[in-house]
C-alpha positions in Angstrom: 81.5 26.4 162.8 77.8 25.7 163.1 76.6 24.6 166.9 74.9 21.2 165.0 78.6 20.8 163.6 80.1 21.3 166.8 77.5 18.7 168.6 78.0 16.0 165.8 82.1 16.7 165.6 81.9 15.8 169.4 80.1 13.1 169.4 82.0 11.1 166.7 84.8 12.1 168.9 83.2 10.4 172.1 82.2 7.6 169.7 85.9 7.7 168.9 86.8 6.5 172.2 85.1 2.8 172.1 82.7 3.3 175.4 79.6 2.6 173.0 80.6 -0.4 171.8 81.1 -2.5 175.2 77.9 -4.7 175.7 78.3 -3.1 179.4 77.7 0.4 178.8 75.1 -0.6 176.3 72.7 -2.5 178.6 73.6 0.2 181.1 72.2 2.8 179.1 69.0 0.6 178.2 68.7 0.2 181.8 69.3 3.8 182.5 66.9 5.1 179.6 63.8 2.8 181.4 64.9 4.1 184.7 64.5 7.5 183.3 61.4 6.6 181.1 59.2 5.2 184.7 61.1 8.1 186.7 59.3 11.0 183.9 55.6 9.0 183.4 53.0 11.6 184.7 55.6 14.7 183.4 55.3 12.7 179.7 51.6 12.0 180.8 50.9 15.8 181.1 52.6 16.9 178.1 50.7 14.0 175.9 47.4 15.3 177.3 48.1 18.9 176.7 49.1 18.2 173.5 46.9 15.9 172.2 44.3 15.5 175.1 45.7 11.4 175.3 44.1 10.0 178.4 46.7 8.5 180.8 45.5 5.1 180.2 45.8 5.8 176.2 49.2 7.3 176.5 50.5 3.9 178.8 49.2 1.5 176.0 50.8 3.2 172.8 53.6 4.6 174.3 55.3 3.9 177.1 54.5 0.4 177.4 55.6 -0.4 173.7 58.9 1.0 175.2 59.4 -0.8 178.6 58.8 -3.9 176.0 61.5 -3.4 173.5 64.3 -2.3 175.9 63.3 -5.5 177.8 64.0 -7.3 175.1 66.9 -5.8 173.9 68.3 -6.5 177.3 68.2 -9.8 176.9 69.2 -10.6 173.5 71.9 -8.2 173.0 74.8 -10.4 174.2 73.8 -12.8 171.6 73.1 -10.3 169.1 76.4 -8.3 169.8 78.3 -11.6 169.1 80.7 -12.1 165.4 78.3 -14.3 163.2 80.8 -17.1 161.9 79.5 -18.2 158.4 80.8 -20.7 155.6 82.9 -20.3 152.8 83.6 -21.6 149.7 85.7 -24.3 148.0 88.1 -22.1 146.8 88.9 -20.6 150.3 89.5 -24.1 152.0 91.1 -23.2 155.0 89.8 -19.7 155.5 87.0 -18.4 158.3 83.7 -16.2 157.4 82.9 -13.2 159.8 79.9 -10.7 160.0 80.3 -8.6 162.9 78.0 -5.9 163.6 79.3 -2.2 163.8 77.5 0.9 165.2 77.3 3.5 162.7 78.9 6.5 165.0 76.1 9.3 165.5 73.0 9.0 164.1 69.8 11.4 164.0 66.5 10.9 164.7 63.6 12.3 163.7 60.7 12.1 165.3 56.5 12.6 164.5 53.5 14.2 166.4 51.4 11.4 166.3 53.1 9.3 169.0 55.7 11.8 169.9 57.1 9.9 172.9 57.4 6.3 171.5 58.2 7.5 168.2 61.3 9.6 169.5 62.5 6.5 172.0 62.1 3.6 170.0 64.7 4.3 167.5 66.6 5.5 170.0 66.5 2.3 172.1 68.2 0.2 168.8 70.7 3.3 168.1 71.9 2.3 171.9 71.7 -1.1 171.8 73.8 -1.0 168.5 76.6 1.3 170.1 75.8 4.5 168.3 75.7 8.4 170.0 72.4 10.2 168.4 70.9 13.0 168.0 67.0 13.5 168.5 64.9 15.8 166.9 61.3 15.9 168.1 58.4 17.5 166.6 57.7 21.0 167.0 53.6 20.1 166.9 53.3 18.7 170.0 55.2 21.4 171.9 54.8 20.2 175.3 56.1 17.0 174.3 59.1 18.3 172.8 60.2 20.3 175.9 59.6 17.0 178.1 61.8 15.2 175.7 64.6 17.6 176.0 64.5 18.5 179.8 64.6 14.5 180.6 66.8 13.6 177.9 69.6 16.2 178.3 69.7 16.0 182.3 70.5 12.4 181.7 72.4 11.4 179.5 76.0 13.8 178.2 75.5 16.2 175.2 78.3 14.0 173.6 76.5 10.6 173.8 72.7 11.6 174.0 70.9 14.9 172.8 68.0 16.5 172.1 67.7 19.2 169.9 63.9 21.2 169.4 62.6 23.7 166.7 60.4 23.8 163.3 61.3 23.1 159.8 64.6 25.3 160.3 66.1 22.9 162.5 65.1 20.4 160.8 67.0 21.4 157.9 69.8 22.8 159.5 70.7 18.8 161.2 69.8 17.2 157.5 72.4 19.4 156.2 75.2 17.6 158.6 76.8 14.6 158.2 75.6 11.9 159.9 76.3 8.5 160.4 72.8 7.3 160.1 69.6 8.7 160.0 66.1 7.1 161.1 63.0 10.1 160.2 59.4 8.8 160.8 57.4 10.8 159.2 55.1 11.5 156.1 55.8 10.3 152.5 56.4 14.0 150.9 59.4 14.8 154.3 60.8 11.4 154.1 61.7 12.1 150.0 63.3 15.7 151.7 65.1 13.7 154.3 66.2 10.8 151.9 67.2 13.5 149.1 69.4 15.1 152.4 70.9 11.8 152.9 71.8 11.1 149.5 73.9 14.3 149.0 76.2 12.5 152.3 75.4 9.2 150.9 74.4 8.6 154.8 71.9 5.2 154.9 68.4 5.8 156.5 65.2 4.3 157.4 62.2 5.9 156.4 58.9 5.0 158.2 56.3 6.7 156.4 53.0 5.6 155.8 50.0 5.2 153.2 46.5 4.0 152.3 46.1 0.9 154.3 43.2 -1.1 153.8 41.2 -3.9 155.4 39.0 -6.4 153.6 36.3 -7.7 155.6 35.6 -11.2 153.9 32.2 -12.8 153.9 33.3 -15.7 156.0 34.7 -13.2 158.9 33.1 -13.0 162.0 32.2 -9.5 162.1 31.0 -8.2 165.2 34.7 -9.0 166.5 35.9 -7.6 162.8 34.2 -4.6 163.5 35.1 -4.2 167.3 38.8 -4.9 166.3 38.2 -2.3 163.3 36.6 0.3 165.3 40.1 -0.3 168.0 42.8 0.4 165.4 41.2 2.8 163.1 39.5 5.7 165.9 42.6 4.6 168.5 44.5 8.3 168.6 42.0 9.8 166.6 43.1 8.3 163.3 46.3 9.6 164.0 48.1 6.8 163.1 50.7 5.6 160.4 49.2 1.9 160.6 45.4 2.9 161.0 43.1 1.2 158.4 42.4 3.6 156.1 39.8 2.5 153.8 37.3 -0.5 153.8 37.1 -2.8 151.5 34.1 -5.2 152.6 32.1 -8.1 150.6 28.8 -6.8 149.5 27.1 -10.1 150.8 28.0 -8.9 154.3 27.6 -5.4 153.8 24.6 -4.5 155.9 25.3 -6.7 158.8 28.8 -5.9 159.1 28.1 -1.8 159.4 25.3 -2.4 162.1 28.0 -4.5 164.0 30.0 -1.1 163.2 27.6 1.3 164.5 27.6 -0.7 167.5 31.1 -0.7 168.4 31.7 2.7 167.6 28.6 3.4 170.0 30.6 1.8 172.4 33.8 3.7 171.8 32.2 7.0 172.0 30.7 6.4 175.6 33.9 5.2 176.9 36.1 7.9 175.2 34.1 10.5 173.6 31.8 11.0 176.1 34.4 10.5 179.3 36.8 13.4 177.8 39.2 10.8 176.7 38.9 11.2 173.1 42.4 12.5 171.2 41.9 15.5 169.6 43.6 16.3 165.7 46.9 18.0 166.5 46.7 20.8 165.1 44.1 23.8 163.2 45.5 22.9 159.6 45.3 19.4 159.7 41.8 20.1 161.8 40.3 21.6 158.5 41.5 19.3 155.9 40.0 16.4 157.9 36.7 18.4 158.0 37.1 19.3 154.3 36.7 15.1 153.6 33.4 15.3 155.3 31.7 16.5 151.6 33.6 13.8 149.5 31.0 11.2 150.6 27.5 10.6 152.3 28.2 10.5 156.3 26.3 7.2 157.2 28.0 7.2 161.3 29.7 9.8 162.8 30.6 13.5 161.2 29.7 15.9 163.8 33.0 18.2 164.9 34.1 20.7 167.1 36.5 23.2 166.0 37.4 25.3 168.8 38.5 21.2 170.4 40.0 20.5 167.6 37.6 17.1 168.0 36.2 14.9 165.2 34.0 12.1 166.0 34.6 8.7 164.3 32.9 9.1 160.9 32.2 6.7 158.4 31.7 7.7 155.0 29.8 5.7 151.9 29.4 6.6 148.0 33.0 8.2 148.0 34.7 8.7 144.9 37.9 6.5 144.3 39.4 9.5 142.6 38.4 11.8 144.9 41.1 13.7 147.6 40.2 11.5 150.0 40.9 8.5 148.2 44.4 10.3 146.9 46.1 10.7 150.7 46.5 9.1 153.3 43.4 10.1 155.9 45.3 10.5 159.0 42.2 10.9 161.1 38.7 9.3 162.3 37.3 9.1 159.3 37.0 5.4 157.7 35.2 5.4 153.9 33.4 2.3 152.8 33.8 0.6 149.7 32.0 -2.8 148.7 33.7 -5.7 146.2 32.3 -8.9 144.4 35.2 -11.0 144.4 38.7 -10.6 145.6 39.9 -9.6 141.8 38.4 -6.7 142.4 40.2 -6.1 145.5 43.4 -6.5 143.9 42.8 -4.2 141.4 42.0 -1.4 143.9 45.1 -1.7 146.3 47.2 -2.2 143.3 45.9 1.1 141.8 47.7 3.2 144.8 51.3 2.7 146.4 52.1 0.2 148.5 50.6 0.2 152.3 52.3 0.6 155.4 49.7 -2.0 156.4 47.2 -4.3 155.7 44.3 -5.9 157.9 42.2 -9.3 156.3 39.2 -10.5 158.7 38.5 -13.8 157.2 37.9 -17.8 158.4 38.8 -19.0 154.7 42.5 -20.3 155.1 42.3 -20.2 151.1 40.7 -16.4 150.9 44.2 -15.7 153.5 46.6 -17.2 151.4 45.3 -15.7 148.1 44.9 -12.2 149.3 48.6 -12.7 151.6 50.3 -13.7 148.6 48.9 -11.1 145.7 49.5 -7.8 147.7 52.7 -6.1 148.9 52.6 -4.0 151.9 54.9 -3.4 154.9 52.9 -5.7 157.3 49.6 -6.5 158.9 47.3 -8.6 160.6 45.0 -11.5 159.7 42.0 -11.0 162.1 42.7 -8.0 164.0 44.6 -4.1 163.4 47.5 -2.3 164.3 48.7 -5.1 167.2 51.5 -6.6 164.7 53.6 -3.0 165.5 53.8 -3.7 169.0 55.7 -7.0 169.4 59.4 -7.1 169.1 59.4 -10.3 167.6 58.0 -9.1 164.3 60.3 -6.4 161.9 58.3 -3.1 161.2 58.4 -1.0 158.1 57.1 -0.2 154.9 57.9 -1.4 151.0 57.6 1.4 148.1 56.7 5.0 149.3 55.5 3.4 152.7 59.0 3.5 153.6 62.3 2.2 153.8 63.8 -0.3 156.1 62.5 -2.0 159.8 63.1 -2.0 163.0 61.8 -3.2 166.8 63.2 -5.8 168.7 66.6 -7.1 166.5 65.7 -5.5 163.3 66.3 -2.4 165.7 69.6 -3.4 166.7 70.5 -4.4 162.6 69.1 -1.3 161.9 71.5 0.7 163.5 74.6 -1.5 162.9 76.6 -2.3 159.6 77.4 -5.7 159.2 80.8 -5.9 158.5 82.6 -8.6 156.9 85.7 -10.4 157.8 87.8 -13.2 156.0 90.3 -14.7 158.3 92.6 -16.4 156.2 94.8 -19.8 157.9 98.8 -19.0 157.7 99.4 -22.9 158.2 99.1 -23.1 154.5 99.2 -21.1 151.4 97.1 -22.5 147.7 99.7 -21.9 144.7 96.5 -22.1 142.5 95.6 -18.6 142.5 99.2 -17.8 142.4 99.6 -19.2 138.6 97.5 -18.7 136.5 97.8 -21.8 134.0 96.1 -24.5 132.4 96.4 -26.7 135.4 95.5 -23.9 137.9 92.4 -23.4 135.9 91.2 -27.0 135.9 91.4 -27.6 139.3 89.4 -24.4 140.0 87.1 -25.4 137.6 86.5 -28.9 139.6 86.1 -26.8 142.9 83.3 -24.5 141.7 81.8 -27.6 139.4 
């Protein structure tokens, strides 16, 4: 029997036993996963800046943080969440009750990026917990320091047969996909989520796939844009580009062209003396993703930006102009600080050029016409976004986060977490005091008065 058998089998058997499901030992956990989280800081600290050279401050805001957040709100919704969801039924079933409850899954897997590798890895796990499920993590194997962080906190806390962390490379990877899980959650590129999801569908396991995609963000003429651009210049160079919900491309109004990249040039002057130049700037995780980003530098005229160091592994924000729509860069997602500019007439135009590709992960719309909102809010389908500002609708648990299309499959934070993770089940509860001869005999008669209940 294979070891990832073995550590599945005996989870589903300690799923087996109920513990998971009490509301008790879930908000313990949550409780004991924060604990752990504050306890580990400056060893998750280390490994993020040996890794990917994330200053402490950086590393609080994107990751840990987002994570004290979402288990504090799990905490206190849970109850309420955990409780059967009565609902009504129809005339035909006078006398009967409607019930959803929600059911943990058993043992689910997760699969976790680089890019945030300790956020990404503990988010889904806080809504597999707070659903009742055991899981299985899998962190990635390009942020190696990360990884063995992950696995020394997580398996010293928590039993191998409720909470474990397995590392490796593509092998592993592979070898858990194979398995039969309960659930899986992978965050991760579009061309490894259609692996995982073809891995799923040979179990017929359900998943959610956060993946990612071109996201745009249209600069209006009526924005304000030096706080467009400072905003802009926060989402898009934050990481290093290295982000699923970065603004990819921009999309600005040619009457507001020239103003709007001086207010640019401004802010991303003022990034680089307070990251680039402090030693705080994220570097690209790894050689071969370091030289595809550099290879993007000749698909358009550098107008900010462009200069690189490859023994770092450090790319300054860049800003590109006169780059082809049918060029590479235009083809995949950019995954790094390098932002092209594009310039439209009218917002047809727009359309017609985030239409052209698959649907975003994200979308960002800097504009002070209410009717210019609506318009572009109601044309274009992507996973979600921001009106006036980047990347900040991801971090509130109030608001579900996933993609549409090839940016992914599915949401989660905050109760989308928790519904994530859960089946909702159905129940009927049918009365005894009574019992309807109508659907007994099936007559003339019967049939009328059915036909008068569903009239």
């Amino acid at each position: 029997m294979h070891l990832y058998t073995q550590l599945r089998m005996k989870q589903k058997e300690f799923f087996y036993e109920g513990e998971t499901k009490k509301l008790d030992f879930r908000l313990a956990q949550l409780e004991k996963l924060k604990a752990v989280l504050k306890e580990n800081e400056s060893l998750f600290f280390d490994a993020l800046a040996k890794d990917l050279n994330k200053s402490k401050e950086e590393a609080f805001l994107t990751e840990m943080s987002m994570l004290y957040q979402e288990i504090n709100h799990m905490k206190k919704h849970l109850a309420d969440w955990m409780k059967p969801e009565k609902v009504k039924t129809v005339a035909t079933h006078v006398g009967s009750q409607g019930v959803i409850q929600h059911e943990p899954y058993g043992v689910a897997l997760i699969i976790a990026p680089w890019n945030y590798p300790v956020q990404l890895a503990f988010s889904p796990l806080i809504g597999a917990i707070a659903a009742g499920n055991c899981a299985v993590i899998k962190p990635s194997e390009l942020t190696p320091n990360v990884s063995r962080a992950i696995t020394n906190v997580v398996n010293a806390a928590f039993p191998q047969e409720y909470i474990h962390v397995v590392e490796g490379a593509v092998e592993e990877s592979q070898a858990l996909l194979a398995e039969s899980f309960d659930y899986i959650f992978f965050t991760g590129s579009v061309g490894v989520g259609k692996i995982v999801m073809e891995a799923a569908a040979k179990h017929l396991t359900p998943l959610t796939l956060e993946l990612g995609g071109k996201s745009p963000v249209i600069v209006d003429k009526d924005a304000k844009l030096n706080l467009a651009a400072k905003r802009i210049v926060f989402g898009k160079y934050l990481n290093a580009g290295q982000t699923c919900v970065a603004p990819d491309y921009l999309l600005v109004d040619e009457e507001v062209k020239e103003e709007f990249l001086t207010e640019l040039k401004k802010e991303i002057k003022r990034f680089k003396e307070d990251k680039v130049k402090k030693g705080k700037y994220v570097r690209i995780v790894s050689d071969r993703h370091f030289k595809r980003l550099v290879k993007f530098l000749d698909e358009g005229d550098v107008i900010i930006g462009g200069e690189y160091e490859e023994g770092s592994l450090k790319l300054e924000p860049t800003v590109l102009e006169n780059v082809s729509m049918t060029s590479a860069l235009m083809e995949e997602e950019i995954f790094g600080p390098i932002l092209p500019v594009f310039v439209y007439k009218n917002l047809t135009e727009v359309f017609s050029i985030v239409r052209e590709r698959p649907n975003p992960l994200a979308l960002y719309l800097f504009t002070e016409n209410k009717e210019v909102e609506q318009k572009v809010l109601e044309s274009l389908s992507f996973g979600g976004g921001c009106v006036n500002d980047t990347v900040m609708h991801l971090a509130t648990p109030y608001l579900p986060f996933g993609g549409v299309g090839e940016s992914g499959m599915g949401a989660y934070h905050g109760y989308e977490s928790f519904n994530a993770f859960s089946h909702r089940k159905s129940i009927l509860k049918q009365t005894t005091k009574f019992d309807l001869a109508v659907r007994y005999k099936q007559n003339k008669l019967t049939t009328n008065i059915l036909k008068k209940l569903v009239k």
